[in-house]
C-alpha positions as CSV (number, residue, x, y, z in Angstrom):
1,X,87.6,-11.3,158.7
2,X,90.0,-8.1,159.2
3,X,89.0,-5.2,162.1
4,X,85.7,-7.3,161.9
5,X,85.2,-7.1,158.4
6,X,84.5,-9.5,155.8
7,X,86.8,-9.9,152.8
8,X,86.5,-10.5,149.3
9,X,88.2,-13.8,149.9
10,X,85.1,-14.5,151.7
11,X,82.7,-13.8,148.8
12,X,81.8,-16.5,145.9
13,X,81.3,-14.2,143.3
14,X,81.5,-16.2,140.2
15,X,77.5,-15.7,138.7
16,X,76.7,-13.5,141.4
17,X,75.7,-9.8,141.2
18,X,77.8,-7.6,143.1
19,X,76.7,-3.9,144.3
20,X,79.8,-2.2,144.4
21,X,80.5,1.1,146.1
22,X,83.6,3.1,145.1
23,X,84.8,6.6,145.7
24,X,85.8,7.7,141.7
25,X,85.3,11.7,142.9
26,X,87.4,13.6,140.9
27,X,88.0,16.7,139.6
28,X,86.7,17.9,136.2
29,X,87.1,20.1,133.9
30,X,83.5,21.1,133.0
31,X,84.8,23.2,129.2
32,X,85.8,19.7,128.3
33,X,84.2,17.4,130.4
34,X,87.1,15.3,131.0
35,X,88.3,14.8,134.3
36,X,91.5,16.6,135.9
37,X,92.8,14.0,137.7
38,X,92.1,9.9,137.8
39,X,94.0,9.1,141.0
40,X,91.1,7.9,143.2
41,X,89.8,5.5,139.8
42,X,93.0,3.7,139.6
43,X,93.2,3.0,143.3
44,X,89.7,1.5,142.8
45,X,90.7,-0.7,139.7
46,X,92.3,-3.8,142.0
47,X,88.9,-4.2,143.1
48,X,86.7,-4.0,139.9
49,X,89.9,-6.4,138.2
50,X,89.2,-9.2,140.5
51,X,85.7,-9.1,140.5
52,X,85.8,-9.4,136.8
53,X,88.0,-11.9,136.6
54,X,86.2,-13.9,138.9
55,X,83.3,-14.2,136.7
56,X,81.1,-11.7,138.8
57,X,78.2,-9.3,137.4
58,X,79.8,-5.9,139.2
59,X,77.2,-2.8,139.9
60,X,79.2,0.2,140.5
61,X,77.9,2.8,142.5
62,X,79.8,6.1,142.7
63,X,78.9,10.0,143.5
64,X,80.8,13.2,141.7
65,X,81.0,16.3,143.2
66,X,80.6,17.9,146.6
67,X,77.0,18.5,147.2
68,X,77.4,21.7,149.1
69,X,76.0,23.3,146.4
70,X,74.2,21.1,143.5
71,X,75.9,23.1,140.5
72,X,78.8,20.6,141.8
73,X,77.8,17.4,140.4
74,X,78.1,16.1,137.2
75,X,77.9,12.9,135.8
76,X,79.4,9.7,135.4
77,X,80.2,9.1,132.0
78,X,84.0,10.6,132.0
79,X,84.7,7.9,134.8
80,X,83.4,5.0,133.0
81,X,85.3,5.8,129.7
82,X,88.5,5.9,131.9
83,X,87.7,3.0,133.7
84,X,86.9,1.0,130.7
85,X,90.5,2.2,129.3
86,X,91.7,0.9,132.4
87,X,89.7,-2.5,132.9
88,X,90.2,-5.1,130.9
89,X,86.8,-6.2,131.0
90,X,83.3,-4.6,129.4
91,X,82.2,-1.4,130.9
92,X,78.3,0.3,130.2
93,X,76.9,3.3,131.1
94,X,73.5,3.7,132.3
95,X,72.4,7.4,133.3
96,X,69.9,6.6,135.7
97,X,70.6,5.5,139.4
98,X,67.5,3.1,140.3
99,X,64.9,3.9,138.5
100,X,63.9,1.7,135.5
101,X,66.8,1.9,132.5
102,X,69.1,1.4,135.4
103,X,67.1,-1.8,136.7
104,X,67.0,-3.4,133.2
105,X,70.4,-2.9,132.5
106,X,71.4,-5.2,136.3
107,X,69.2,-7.7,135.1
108,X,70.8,-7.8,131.5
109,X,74.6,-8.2,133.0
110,X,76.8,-11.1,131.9
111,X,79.5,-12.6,134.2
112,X,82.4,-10.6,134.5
113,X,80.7,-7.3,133.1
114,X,81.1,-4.1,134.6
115,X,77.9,-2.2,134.8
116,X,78.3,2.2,136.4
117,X,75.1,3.7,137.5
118,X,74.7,7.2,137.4
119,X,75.5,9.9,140.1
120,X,74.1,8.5,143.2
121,X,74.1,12.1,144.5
122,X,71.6,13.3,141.9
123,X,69.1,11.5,144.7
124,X,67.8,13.6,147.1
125,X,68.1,10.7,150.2
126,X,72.2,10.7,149.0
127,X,72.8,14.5,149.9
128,X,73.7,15.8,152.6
129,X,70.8,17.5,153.4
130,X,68.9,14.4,153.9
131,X,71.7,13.0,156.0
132,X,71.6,15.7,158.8
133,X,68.2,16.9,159.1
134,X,66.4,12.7,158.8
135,X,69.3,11.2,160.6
136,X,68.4,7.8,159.7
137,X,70.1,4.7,161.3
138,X,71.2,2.3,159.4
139,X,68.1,-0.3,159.4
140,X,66.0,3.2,158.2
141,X,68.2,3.5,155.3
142,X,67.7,0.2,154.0
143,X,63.9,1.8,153.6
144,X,65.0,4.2,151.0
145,X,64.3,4.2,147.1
146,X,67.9,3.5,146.5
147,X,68.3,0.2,148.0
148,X,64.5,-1.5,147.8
149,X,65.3,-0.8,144.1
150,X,68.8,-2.4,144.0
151,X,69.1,-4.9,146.9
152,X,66.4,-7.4,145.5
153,X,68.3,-7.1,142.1
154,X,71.8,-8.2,144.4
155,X,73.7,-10.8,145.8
156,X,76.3,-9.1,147.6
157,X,77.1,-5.4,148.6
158,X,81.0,-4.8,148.7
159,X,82.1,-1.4,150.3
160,X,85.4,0.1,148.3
161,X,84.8,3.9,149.1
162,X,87.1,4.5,152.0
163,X,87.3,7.9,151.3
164,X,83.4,8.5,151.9
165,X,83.7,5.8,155.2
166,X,82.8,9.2,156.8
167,X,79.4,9.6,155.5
168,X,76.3,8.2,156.1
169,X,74.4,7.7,153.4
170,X,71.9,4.8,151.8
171,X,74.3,4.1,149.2
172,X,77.1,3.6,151.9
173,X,75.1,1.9,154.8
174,X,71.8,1.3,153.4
175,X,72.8,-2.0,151.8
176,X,74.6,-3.6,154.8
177,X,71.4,-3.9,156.4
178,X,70.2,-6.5,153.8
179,X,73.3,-8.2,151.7
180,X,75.9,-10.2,153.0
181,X,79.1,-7.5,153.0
182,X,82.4,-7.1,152.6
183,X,84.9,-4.2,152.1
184,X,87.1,-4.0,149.0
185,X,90.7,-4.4,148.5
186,X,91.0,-0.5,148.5
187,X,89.1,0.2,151.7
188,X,91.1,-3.1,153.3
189,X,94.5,-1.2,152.3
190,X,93.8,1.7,153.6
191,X,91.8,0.7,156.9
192,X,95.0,-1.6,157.4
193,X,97.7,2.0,156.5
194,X,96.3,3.6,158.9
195,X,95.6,1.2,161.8
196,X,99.3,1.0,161.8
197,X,99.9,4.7,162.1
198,X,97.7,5.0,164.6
199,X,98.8,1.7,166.6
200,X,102.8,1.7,166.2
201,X,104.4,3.8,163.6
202,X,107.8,3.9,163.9
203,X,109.6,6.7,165.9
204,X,109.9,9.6,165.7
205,X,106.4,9.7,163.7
206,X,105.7,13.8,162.4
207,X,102.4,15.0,161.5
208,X,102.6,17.5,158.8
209,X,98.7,19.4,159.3
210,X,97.7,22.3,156.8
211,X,95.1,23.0,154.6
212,X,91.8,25.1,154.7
213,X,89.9,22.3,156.5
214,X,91.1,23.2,159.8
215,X,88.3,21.9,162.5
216,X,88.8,18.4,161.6
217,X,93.0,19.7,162.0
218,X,92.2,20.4,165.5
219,X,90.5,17.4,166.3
220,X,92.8,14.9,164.9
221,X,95.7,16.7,166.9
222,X,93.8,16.5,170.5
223,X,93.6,12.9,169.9
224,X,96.7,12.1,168.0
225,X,98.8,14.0,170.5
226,X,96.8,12.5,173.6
227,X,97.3,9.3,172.9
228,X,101.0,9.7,171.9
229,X,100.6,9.1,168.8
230,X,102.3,11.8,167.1
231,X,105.4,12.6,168.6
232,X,105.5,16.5,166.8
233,X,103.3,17.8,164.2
234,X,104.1,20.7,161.9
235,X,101.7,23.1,161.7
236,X,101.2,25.3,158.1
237,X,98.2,26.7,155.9
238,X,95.8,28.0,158.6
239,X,96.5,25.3,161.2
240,X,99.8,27.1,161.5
241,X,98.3,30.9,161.6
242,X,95.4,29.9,164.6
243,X,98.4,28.1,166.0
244,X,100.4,31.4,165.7
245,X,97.9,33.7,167.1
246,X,97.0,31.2,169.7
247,X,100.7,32.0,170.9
248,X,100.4,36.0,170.7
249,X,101.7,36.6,166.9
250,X,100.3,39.6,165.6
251,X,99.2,37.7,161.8
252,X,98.2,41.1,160.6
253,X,94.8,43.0,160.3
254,X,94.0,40.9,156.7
255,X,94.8,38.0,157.6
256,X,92.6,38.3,161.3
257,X,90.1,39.8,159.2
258,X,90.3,36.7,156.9
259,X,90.3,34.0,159.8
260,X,87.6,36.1,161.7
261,X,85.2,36.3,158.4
262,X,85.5,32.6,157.8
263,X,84.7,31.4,162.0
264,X,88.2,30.0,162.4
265,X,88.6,32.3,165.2
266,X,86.4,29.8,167.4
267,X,89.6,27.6,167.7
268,X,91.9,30.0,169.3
269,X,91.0,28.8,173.0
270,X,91.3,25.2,171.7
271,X,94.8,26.4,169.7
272,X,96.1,27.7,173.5
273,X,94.7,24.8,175.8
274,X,96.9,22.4,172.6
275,X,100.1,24.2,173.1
276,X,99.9,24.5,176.9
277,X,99.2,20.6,177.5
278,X,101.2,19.5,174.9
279,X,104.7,21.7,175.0
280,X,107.5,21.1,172.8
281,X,104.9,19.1,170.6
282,X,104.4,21.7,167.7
283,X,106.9,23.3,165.0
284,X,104.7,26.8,164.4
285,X,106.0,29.0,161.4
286,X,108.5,31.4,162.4
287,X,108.5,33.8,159.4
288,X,105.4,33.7,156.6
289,X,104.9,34.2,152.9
290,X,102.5,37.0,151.2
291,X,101.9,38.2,147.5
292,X,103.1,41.1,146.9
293,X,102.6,43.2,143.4
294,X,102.5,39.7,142.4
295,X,105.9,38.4,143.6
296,X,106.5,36.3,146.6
297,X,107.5,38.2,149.8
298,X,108.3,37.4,153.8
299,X,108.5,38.5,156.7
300,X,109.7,37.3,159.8
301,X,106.7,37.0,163.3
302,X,106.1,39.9,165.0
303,X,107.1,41.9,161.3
304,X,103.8,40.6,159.6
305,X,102.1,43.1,156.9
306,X,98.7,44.7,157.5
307,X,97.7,44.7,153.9
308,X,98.4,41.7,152.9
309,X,97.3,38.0,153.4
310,X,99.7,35.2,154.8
311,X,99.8,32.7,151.8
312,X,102.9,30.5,152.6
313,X,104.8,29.4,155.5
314,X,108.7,31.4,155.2
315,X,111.8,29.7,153.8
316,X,113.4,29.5,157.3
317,X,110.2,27.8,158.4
318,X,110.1,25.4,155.2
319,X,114.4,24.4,156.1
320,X,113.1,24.0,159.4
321,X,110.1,21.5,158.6
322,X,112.4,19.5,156.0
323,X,115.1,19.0,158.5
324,X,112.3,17.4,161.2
325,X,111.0,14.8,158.3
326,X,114.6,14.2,157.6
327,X,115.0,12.7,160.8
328,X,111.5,11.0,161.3
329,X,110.9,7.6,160.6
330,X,107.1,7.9,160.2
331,X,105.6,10.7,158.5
332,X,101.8,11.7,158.1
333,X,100.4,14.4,156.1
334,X,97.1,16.3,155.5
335,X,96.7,19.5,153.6
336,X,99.3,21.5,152.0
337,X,101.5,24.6,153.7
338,X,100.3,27.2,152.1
339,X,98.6,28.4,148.7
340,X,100.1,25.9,146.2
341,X,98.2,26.6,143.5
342,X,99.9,30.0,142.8
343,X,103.1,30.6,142.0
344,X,104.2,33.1,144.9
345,X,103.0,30.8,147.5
346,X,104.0,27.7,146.2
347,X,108.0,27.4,148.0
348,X,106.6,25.5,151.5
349,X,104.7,23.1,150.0
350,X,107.3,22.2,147.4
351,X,109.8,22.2,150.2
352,X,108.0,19.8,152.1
353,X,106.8,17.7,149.6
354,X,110.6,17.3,148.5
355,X,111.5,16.1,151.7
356,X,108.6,13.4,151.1
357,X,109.8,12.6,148.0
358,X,114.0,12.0,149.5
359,X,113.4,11.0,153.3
360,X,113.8,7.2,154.4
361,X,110.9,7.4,156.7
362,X,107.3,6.0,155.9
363,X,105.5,8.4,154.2
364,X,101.4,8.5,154.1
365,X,99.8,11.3,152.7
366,X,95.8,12.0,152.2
367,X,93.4,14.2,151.1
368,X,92.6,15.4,147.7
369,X,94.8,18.7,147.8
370,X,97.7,16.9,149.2
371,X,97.5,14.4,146.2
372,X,96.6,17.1,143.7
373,X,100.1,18.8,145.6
374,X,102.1,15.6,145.1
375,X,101.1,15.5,141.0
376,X,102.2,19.0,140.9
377,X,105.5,18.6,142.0
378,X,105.6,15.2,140.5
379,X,106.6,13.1,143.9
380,X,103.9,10.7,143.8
381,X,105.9,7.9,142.9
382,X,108.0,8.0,145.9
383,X,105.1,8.7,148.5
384,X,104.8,5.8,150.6
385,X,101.2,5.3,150.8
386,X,99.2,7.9,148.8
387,X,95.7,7.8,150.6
388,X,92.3,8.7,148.9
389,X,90.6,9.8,152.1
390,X,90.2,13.2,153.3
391,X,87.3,13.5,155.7
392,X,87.5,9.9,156.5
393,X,91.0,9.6,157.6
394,X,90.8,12.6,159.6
395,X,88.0,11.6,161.5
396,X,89.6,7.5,161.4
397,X,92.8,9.5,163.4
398,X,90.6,11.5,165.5
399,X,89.6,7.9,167.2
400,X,85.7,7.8,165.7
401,X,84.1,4.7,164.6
402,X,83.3,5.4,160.7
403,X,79.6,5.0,160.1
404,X,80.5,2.6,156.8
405,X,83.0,0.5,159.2
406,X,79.8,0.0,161.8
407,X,77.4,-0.8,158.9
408,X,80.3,-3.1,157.0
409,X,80.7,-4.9,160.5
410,X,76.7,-5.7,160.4
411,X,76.6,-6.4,157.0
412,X,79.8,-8.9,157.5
413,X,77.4,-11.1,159.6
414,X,74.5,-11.6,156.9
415,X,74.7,-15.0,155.6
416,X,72.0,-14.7,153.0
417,X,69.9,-11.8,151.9
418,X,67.4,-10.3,154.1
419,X,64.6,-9.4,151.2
């Protein structure tokens, strides 16, 4: 075992049928129906290879799109076509999760066929909805539809979706509760990345923080910089405005307005109580980036605009930032600078993800905008470790206890099924 976790070294797979959870959330283009971007599928091939190859009869299970809003899902099918260009072994399609065309076709499998079930998320007991307001625990969730379907139907339940470890969810610690477990070689890599960051990187280690997800910013950086983890962490995108105010920078009446309308204010006494305890631990932008009649403009703090929004951390800023990962050994990063998306706001983020791209230092980067920001300016290659989680790495930084790591650990001392 690893952190308490079974392997797949573990497993005998060979005739077995194998529930596999992966994380294959991508972006897609819905005019089309093809998917932007296949970065988290080819992280997850290692794992569905080797199962193949060792003769098993592989289930995946998978969600697409955020279910914030239920106009964001969509279905499977683009991922198993990409997958089966990617797997040399035979992929089907079934579009139902666990009802009884998805049954038939687990009992059908051959060794070494690869078998992807529908949208997990088009269940109502895999939303989120159902996960905060029932707030079952784990032996609850092996109760659900989901798994009393597909656990009798399995041998073993491997867990691949690092990037969902956050989430707690049948299809994610229901089966644990039943199946002899292990993680995949995805979620091993990555559970092993960043256990080293967080346990001894190399020094000085710089955390680059940005990005419109800014709550789970602030409490990575209370733990990160408690425990000495980080030795400075540059601070763009909002992380670097609440940062700015927090020390008395007027941002301007649109951008408070902006901060203000979307409840990041709430973080200003935490900002203040971050800076005082941890001085001389920050780089905070000292000039910003704003659009203006559609051309990139900037001002120095303290000269900020009224009228316009902060998109972009300033060029001094940006030479400042490259020059501290040039001399880092270890460097962490989560959420871009500023707006990369558009072409005015763009310069930080490039900037930094250049210095990525040329420093000698290890380099780990996750989150789906700072991958989608690495493809844009085409560094990928040279990123140390590209991470898949978002959520999950955050909160694996912030010092919690993942809900699929706890279920994984209970399911890694099941012998034999429990059905």
């Amino acid at each position: 075992m690893l952190f308490g976790i079974r392997t797949m070294d573990e497993l005998e797979v060979r005739g077995a049928t194998v529930l596999l959870r992966a994380d294959v959330n991508q972006p897609v283009d819905r005019k089309t129906g093809r998917l932007k971007d296949t970065t988290r599928i080819r992280a997850s091939i290692p794992t569905l290879a080797e199962l193949s190859k060792k003769g098993a009869k592989t289930v995946l299970l998978a969600h697409q799109g955020s279910d914030i809003e239920y106009k964001n899902f969509y279905t499977l099918r683009p991922h198993s076509e990409v997958i089966a260009s990617l797997l040399d072994a035979k992929v089907k399609f079934v579009e139902d999760v666990c009802g009884p065309a998805a049954l038939e076709a687990v009992k059908n499998l051959r060794d070494g066929e690869v078998l992807i079930l529908e949208n997990v998320r088009f269940l109502a007991e895999e939303q989120t909805l159902f996960e905060l307001n029932l707030k079952l625990d784990h032996e609850r969730q092996a109760e659900t539809l989901l798994v009393r379907k597909l656990a009798p139907l399995a041998d073993f339940y491997i867990g691949d979706a690092f990037a969902a470890a956050h989430r707690d969810q049948p299809s994610l610690c229901g089966f644990q509760q039943v199946l002899p477990s292990a993680m995949g070689r995805l979620f091993e890599r990555e559970y092993a990345v960043v256990s080293q960051l967080t346990e001894s990187p190399e020094r000085p280690c710089v955390f680059v923080l940005g990005g419109s997800k800014i709550g789970d910013a602030f409490l990575m950086m209370e733990t990160v910089l408690a425990a000495k983890t980080a030795d400075l962490v540059l601070a763009g995108g909002l992380v670097g405005e609440i940062l700015s105010w927090a020390r008395g920078v007027d941002l301007g009446r649109t951008t408070r307005e902006f901060i203000i309308k979307e409840g990041h204010d709430r973080l200003l006494d935490k900002a203040k109580k971050l800076l005082a305890d941890h001085p001389g631990s920050f780089l905070v932008p000292e000039d910003y980036a704003f659009a203006s009649d559609g051309k990139r403009a900037e001002a120095d703090v303290g000269q900020l605009p009224d009228d316009h929004l902060l998109a972009d951390i300033g060029s001094k800023t940006a030479g400042k930032f490259r020059q501290a990962i040039e001399g880092a050994k270890t460097v962490f990063v989560n959420g871009p600078v500023g707006i990369f998306e558009e072409a005015p706001s763009e310069l930080g983020t490039k900037a930094v993800w250049e210095a990525l791209a040329e420093t000698g230092a290890h380099t780990v980067i996750g989150g789906g905008d700072s991958i989608a920001a690495a493809e844009k300016f085409r560094v990928t290659e040279k990123i140390g470790y590209v991470c898949t989680g978002g959520g999950a790495l955050i909160r694996f930084l912030s010092g919690e206890v993942l809900p699929v790591v706890r279920a994984l650990r209970h399911g890694s001392l099941i012998d034999e099924k429990r059905i």
